[in-house]
Biotite code that builds the C-alpha atoms (Angstrom):
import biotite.structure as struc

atoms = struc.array([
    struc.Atom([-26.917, -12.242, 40.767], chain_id="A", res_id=1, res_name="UNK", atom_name="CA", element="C"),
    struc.Atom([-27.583, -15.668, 41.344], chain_id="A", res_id=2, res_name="UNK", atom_name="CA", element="C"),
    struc.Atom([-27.659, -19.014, 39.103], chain_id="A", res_id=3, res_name="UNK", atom_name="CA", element="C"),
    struc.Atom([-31.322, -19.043, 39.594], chain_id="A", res_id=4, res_name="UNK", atom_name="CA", element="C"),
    struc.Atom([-30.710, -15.376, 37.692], chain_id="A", res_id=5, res_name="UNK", atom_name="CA", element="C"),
    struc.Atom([-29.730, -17.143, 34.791], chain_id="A", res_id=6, res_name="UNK", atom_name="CA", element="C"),
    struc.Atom([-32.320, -19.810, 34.124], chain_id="A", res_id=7, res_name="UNK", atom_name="CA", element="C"),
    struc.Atom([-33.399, -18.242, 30.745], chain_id="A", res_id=8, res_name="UNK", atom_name="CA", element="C"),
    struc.Atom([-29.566, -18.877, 29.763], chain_id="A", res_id=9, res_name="UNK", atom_name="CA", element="C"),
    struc.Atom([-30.521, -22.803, 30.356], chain_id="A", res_id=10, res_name="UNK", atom_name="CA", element="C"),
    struc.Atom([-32.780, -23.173, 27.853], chain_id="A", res_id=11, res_name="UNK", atom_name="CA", element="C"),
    struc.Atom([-29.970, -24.792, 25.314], chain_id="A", res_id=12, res_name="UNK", atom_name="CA", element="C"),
    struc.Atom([-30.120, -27.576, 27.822], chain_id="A", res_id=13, res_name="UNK", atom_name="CA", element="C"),
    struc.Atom([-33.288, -28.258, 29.193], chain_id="A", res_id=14, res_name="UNK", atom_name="CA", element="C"),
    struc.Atom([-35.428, -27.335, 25.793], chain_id="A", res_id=15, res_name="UNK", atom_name="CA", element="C"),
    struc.Atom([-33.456, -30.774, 23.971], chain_id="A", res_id=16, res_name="UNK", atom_name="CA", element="C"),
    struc.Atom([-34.339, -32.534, 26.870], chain_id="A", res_id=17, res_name="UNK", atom_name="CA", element="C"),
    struc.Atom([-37.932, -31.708, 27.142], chain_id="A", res_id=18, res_name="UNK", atom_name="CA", element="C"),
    struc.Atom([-38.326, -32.656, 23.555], chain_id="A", res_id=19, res_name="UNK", atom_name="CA", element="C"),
    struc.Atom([-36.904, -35.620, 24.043], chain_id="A", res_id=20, res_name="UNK", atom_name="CA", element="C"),
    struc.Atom([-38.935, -36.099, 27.086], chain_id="A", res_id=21, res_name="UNK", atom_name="CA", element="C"),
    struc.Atom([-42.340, -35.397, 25.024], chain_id="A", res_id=22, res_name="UNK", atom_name="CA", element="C"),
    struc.Atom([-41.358, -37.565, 22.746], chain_id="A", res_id=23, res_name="UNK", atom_name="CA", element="C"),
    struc.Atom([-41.034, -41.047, 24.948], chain_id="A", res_id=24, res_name="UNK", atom_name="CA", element="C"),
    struc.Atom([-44.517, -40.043, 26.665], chain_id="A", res_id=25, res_name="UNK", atom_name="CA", element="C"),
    struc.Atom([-43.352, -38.608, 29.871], chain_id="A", res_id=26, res_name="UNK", atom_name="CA", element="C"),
    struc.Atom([-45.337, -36.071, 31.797], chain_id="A", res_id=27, res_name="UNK", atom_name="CA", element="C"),
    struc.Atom([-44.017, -32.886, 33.798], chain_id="A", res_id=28, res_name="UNK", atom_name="CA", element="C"),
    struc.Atom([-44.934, -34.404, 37.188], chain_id="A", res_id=29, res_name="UNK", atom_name="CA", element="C"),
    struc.Atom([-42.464, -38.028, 36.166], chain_id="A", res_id=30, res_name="UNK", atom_name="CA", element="C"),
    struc.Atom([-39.648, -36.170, 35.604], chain_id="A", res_id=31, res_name="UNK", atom_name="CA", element="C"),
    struc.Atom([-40.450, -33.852, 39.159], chain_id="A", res_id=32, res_name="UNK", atom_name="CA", element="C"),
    struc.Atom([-40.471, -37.395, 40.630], chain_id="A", res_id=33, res_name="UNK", atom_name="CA", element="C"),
    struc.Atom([-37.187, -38.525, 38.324], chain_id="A", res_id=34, res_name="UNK", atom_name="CA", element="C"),
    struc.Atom([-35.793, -35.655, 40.041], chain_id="A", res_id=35, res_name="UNK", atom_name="CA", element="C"),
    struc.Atom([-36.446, -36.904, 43.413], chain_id="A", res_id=36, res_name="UNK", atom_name="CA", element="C"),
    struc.Atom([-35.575, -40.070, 43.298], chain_id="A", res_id=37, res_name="UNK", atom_name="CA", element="C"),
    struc.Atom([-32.284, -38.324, 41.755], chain_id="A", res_id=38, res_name="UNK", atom_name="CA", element="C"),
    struc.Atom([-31.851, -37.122, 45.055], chain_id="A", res_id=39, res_name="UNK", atom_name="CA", element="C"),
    struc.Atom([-32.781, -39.712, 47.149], chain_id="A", res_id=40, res_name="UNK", atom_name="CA", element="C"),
    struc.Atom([-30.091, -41.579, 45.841], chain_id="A", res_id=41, res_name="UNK", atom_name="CA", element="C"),
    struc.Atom([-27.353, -38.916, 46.148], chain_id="A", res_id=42, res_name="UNK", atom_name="CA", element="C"),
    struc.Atom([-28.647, -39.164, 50.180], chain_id="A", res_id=43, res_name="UNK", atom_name="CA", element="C"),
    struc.Atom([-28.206, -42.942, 49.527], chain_id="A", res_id=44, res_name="UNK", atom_name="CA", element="C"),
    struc.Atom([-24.598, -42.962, 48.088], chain_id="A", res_id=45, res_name="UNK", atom_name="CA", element="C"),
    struc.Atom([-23.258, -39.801, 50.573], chain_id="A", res_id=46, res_name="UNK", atom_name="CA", element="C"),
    struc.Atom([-24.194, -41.680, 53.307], chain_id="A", res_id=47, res_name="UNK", atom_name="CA", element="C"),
    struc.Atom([-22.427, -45.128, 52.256], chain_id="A", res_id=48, res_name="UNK", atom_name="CA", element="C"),
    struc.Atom([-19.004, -43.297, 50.852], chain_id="A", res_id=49, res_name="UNK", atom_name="CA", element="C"),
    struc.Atom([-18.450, -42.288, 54.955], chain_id="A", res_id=50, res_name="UNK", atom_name="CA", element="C"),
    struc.Atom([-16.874, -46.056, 54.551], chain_id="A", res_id=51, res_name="UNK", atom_name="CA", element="C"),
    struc.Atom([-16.026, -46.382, 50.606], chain_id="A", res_id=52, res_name="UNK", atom_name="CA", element="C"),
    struc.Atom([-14.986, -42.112, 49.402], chain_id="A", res_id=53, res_name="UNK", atom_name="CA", element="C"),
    struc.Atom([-15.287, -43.307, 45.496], chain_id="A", res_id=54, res_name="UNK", atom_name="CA", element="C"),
    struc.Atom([-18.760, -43.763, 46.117], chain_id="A", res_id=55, res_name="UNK", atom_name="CA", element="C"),
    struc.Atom([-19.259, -39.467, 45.748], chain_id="A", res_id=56, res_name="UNK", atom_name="CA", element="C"),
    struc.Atom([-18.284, -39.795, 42.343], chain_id="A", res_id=57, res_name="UNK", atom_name="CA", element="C"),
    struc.Atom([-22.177, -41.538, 42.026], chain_id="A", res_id=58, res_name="UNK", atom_name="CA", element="C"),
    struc.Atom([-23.246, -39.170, 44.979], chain_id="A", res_id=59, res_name="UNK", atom_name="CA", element="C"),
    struc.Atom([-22.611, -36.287, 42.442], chain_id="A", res_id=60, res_name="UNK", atom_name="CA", element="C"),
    struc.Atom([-23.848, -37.822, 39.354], chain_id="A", res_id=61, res_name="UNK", atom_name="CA", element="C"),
    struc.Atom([-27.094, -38.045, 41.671], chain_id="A", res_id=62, res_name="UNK", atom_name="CA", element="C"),
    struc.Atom([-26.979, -34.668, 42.219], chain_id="A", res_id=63, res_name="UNK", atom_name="CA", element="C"),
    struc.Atom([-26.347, -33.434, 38.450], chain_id="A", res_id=64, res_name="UNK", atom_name="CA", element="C"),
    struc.Atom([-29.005, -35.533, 37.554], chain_id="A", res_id=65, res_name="UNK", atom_name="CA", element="C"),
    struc.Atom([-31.576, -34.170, 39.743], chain_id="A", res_id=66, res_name="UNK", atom_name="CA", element="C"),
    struc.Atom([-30.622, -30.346, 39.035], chain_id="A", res_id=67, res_name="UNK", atom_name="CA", element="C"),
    struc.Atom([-31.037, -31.379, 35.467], chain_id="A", res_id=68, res_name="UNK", atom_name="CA", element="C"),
    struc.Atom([-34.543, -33.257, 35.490], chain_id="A", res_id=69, res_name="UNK", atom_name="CA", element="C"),
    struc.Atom([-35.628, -30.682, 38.084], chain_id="A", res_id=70, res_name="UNK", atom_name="CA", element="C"),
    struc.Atom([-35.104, -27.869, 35.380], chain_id="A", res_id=71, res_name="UNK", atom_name="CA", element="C"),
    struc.Atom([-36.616, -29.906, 32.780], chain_id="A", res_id=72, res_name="UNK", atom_name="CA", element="C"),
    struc.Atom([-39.869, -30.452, 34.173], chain_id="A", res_id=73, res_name="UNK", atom_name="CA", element="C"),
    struc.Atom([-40.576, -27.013, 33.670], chain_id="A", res_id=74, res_name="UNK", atom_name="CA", element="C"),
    struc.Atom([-39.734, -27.107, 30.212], chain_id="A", res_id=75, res_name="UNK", atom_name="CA", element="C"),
    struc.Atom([-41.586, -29.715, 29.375], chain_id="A", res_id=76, res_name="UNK", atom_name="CA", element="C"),
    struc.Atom([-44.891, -28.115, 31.265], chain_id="A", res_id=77, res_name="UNK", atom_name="CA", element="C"),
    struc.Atom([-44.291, -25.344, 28.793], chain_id="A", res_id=78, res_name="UNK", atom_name="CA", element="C"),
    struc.Atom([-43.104, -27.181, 26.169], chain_id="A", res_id=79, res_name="UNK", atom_name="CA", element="C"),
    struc.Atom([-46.572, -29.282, 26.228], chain_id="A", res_id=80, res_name="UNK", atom_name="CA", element="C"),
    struc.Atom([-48.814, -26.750, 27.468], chain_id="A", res_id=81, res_name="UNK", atom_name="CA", element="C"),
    struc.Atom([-49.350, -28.509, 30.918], chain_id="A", res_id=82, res_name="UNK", atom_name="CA", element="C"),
    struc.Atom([-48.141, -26.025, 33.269], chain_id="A", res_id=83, res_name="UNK", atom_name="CA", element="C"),
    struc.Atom([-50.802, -25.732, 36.083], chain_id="A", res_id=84, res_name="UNK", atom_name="CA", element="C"),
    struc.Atom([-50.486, -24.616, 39.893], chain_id="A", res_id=85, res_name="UNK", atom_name="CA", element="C"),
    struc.Atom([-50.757, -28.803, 40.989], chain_id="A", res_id=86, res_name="UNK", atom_name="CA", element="C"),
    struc.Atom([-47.429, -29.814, 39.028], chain_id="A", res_id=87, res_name="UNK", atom_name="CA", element="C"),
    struc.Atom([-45.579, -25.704, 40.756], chain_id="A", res_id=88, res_name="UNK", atom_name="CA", element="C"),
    struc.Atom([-46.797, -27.335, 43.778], chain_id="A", res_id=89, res_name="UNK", atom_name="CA", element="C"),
    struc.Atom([-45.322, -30.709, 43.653], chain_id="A", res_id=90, res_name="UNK", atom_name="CA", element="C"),
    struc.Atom([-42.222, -29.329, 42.346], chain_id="A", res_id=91, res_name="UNK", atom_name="CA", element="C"),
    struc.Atom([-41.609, -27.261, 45.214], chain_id="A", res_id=92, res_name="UNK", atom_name="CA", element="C"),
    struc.Atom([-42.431, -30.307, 47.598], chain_id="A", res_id=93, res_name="UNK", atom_name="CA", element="C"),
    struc.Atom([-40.016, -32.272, 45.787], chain_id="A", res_id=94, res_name="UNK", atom_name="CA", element="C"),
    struc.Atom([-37.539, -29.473, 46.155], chain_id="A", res_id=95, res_name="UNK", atom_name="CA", element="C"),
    struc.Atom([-37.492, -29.698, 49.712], chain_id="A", res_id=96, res_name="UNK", atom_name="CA", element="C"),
    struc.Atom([-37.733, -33.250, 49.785], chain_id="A", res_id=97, res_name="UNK", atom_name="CA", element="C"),
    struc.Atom([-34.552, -33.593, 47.672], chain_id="A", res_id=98, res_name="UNK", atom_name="CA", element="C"),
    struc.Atom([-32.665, -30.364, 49.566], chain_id="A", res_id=99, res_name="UNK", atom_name="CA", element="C"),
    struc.Atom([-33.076, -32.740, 53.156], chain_id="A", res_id=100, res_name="UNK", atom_name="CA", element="C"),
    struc.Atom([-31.877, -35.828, 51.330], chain_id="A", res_id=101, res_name="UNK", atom_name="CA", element="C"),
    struc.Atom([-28.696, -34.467, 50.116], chain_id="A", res_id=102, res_name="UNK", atom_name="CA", element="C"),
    struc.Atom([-27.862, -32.441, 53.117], chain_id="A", res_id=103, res_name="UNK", atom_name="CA", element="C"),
    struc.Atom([-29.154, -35.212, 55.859], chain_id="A", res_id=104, res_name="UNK", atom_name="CA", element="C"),
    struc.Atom([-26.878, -37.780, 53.634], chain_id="A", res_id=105, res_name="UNK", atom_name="CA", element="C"),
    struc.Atom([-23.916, -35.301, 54.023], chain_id="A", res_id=106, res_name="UNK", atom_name="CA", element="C"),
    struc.Atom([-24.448, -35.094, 57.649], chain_id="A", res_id=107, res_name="UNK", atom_name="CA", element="C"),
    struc.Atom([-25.037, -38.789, 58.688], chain_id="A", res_id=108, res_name="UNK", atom_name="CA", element="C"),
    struc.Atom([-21.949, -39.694, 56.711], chain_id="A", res_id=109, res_name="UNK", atom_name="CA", element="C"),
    struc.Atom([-20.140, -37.231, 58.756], chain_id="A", res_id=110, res_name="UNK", atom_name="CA", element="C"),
    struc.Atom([-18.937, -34.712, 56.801], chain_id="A", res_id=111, res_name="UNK", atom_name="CA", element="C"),
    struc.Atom([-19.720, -31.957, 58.794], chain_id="A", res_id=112, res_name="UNK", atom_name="CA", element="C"),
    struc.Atom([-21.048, -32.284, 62.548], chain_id="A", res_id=113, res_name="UNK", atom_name="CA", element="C"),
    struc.Atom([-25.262, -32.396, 63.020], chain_id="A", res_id=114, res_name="UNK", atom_name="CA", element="C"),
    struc.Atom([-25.149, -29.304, 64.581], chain_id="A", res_id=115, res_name="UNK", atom_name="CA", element="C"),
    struc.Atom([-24.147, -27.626, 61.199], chain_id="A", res_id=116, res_name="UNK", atom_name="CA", element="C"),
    struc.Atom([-26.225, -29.883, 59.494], chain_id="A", res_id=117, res_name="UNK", atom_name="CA", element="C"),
    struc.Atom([-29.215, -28.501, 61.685], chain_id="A", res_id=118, res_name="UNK", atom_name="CA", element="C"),
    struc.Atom([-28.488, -24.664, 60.656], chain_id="A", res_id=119, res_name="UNK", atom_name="CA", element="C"),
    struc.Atom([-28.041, -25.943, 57.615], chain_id="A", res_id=120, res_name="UNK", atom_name="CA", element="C"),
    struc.Atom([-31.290, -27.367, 56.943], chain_id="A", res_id=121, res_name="UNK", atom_name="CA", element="C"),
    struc.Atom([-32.823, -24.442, 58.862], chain_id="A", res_id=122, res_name="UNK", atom_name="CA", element="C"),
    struc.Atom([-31.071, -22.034, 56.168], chain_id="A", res_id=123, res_name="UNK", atom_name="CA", element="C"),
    struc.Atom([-32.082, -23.629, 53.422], chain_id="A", res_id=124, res_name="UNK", atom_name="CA", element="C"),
    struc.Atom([-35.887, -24.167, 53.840], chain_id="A", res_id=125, res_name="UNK", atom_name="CA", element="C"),
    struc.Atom([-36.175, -20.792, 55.266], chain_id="A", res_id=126, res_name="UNK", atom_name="CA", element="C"),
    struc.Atom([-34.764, -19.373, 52.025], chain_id="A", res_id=127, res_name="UNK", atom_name="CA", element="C"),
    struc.Atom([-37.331, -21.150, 50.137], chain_id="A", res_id=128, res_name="UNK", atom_name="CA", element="C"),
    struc.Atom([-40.217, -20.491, 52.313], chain_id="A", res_id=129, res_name="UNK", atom_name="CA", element="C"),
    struc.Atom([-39.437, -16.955, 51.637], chain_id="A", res_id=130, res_name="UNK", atom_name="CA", element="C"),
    struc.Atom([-38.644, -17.290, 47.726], chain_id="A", res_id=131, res_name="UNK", atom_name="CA", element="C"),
    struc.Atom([-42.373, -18.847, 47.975], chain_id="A", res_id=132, res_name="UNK", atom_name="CA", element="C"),
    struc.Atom([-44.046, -16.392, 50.130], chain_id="A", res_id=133, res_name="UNK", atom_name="CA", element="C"),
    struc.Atom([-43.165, -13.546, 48.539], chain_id="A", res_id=134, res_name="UNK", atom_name="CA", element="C"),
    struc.Atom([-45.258, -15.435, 45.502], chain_id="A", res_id=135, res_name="UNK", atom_name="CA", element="C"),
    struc.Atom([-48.052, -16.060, 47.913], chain_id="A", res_id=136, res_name="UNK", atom_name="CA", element="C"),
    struc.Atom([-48.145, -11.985, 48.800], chain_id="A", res_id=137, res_name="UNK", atom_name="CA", element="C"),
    struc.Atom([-48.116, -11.601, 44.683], chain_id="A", res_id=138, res_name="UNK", atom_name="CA", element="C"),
    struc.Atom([-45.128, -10.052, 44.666], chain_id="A", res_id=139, res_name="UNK", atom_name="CA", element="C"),
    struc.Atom([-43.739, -12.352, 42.304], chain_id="A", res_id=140, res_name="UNK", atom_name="CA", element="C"),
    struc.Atom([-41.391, -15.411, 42.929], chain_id="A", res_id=141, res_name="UNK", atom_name="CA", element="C"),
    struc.Atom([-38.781, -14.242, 44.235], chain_id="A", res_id=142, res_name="UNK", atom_name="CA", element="C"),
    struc.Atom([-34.792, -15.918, 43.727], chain_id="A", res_id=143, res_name="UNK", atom_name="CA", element="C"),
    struc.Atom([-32.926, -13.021, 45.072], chain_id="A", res_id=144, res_name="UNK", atom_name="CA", element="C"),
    struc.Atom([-29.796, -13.041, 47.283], chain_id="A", res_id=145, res_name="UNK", atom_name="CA", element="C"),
    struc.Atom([-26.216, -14.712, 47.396], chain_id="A", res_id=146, res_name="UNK", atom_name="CA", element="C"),
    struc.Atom([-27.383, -18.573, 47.304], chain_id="A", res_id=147, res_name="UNK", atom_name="CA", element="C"),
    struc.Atom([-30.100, -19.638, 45.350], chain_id="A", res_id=148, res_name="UNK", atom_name="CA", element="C"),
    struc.Atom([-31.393, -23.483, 45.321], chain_id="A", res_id=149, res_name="UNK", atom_name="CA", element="C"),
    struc.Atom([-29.151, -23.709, 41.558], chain_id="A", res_id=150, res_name="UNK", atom_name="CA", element="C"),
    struc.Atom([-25.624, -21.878, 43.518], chain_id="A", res_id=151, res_name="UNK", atom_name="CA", element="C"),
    struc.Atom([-26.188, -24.199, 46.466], chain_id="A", res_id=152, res_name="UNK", atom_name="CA", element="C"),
    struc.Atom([-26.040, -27.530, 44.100], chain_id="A", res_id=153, res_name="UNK", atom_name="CA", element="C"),
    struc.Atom([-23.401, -26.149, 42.049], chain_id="A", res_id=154, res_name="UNK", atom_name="CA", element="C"),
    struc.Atom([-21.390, -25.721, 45.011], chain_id="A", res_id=155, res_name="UNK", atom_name="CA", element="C"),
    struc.Atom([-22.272, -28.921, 46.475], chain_id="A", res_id=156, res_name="UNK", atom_name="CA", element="C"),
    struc.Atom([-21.640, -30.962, 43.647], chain_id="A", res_id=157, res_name="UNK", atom_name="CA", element="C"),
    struc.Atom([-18.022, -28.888, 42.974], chain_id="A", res_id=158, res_name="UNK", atom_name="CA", element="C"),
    struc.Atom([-17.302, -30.018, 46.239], chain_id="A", res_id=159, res_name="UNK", atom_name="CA", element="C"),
    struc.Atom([-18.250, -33.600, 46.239], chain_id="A", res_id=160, res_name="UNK", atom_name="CA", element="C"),
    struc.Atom([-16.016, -33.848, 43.513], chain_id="A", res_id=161, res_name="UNK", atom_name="CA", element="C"),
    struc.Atom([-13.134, -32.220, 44.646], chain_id="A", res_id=162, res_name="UNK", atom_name="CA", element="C"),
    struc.Atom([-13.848, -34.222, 48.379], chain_id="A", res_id=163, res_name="UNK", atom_name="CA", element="C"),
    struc.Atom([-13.525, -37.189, 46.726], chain_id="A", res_id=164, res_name="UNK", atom_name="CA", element="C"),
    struc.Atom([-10.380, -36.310, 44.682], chain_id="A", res_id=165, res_name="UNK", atom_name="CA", element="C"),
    struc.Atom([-8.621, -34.932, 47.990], chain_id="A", res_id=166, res_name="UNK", atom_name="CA", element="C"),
    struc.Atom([-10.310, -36.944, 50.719], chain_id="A", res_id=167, res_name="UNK", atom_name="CA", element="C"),
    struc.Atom([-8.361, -34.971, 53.096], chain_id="A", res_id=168, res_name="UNK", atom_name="CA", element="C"),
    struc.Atom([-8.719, -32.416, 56.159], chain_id="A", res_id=169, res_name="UNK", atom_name="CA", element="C"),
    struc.Atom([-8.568, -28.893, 56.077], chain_id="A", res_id=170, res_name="UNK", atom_name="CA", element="C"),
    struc.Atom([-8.624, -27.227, 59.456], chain_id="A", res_id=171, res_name="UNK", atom_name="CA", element="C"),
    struc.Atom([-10.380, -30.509, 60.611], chain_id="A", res_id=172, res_name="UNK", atom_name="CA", element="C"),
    struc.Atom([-12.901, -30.193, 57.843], chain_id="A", res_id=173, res_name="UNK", atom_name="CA", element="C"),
    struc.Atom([-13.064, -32.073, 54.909], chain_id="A", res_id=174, res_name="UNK", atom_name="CA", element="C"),
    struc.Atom([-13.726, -30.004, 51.481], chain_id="A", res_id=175, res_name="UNK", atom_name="CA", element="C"),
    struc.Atom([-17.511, -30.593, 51.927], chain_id="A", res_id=176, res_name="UNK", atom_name="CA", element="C"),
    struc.Atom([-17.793, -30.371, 55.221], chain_id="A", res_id=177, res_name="UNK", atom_name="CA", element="C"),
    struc.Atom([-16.448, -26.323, 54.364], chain_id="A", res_id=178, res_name="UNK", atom_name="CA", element="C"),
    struc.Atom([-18.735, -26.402, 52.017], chain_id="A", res_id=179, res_name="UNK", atom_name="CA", element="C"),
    struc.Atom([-22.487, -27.061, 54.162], chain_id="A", res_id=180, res_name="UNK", atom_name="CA", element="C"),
    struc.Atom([-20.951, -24.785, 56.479], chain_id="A", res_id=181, res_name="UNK", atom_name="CA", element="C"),
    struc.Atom([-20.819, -22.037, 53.528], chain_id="A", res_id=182, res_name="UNK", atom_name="CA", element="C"),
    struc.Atom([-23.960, -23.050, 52.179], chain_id="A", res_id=183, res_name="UNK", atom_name="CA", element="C"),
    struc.Atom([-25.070, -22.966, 55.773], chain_id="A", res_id=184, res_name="UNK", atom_name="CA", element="C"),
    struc.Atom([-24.262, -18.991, 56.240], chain_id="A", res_id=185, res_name="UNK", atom_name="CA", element="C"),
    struc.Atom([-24.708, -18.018, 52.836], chain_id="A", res_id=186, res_name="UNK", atom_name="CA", element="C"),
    struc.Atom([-28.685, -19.212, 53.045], chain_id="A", res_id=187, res_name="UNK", atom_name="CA", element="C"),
    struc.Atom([-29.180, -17.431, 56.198], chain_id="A", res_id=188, res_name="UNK", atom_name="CA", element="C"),
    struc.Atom([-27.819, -14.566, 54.747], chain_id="A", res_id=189, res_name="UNK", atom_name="CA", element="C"),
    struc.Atom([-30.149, -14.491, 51.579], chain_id="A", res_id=190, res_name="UNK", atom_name="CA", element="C"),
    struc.Atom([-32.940, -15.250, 53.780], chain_id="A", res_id=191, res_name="UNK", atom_name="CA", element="C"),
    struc.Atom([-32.377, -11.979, 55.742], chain_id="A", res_id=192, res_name="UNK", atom_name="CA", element="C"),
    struc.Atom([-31.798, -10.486, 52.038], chain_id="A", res_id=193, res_name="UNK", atom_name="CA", element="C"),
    struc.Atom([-34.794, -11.901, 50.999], chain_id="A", res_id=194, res_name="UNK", atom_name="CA", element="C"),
    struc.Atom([-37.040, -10.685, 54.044], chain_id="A", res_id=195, res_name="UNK", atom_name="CA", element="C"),
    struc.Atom([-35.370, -7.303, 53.556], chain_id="A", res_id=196, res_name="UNK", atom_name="CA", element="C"),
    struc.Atom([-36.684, -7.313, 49.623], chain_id="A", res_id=197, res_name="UNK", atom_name="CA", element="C"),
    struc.Atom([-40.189, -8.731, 50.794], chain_id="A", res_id=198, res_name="UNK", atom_name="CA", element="C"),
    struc.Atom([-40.594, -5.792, 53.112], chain_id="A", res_id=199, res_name="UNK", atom_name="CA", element="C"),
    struc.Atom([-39.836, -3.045, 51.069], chain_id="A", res_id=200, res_name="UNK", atom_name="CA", element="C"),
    struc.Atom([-42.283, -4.149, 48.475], chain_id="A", res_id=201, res_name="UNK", atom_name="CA", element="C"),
    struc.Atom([-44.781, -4.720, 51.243], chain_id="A", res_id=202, res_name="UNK", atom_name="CA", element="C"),
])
């Protein structure tokens, strides 16, 4: 099981939200964009705290922020009625958009070297290609494996945290640096899950 596993167990969060979001007039494809810009920014800050480490504290509220609005456009779809395959579409998009600029922040700031970076991105659009594919062979969106998109920003943001509470080396790592490289294995390893699953349904 995966935190993607327990989005119904979200609703407590993202239903207050969307309500409040319906209320001041926003649609479900602002908030996708909210979401991105979320993300964009935790690129930003990741990038700049290579030379100033308090800046992750904001790299980490970017990335809360953007797992939060990226849940509640969804909600509010529902929640008004709106849901349509344009505003899926976009959301994915926005997905990947926001994956890259989190990870490609991590990397340029140094955290990890580019060539983990590189496997890194490769893992994690490969796991959503085939969380999306499977949908495209109507077998059903599919979120199985060890490392769904919500695990790998948990983890992220856990570690951004505790990277810039002990700014230190471990094994010539940092704490985040570890972490892309688990993130890095874990979504190759769910993508080979996730082909596995595909297949036998095929």
């Amino acid at each position: 099981m995966t935190l993607d596993d327990l989005r119904s167990k979200s609703l407590a969060v993202t239903e207050p939200l969307a309500a409040l979001a319906e209320r001041a007039g926003a649609t479900p494809n602002m908030i996708s964009l909210l979401s991105m810009i979320f993300a964009l920014a935790a690129g930003v800050f990741y990038r700049l705290s290579a030379g100033e480490v308090s800046l992750l504290y904001l790299a980490a509220l970017m990335v809360l922020l953007n797992a939060v609005f990226d849940a509640v456009d969804g909600a509010l779809a529902r929640r008004t009625g709106t849901a349509e395959p344009r505003g899926d579409f976009l959301d994915h998009v926005i997905d990947r958009y926001a994956d890259m600029a989190i990870l490609v922040g991590i990397v340029l700031a140094g955290y990890v070297s580019e060539a983990w970076g590189i496997f890194a991105v490769m893992g994690v659009l490969l796991t959503s290609y085939l969380g999306t594919q499977a949908q495209a062979l109507r077998l059903g969106r599919l979120y199985g494996g060890i490392m769904g998109r919500a695990d790998r920003l948990t983890l992220i943001l856990a570690a951004t945290i505790a990277n810039a509470l002990f700014p230190g080396y471990v094994a010539g790592l940092s704490i985040l640096g570890w972490a892309v490289i688990l993130i890095t294995v874990a979504s190759h390893v769910t993508a080979l899950q996730r082909i596995v699953l595909i297949w036998k349904q095929l």
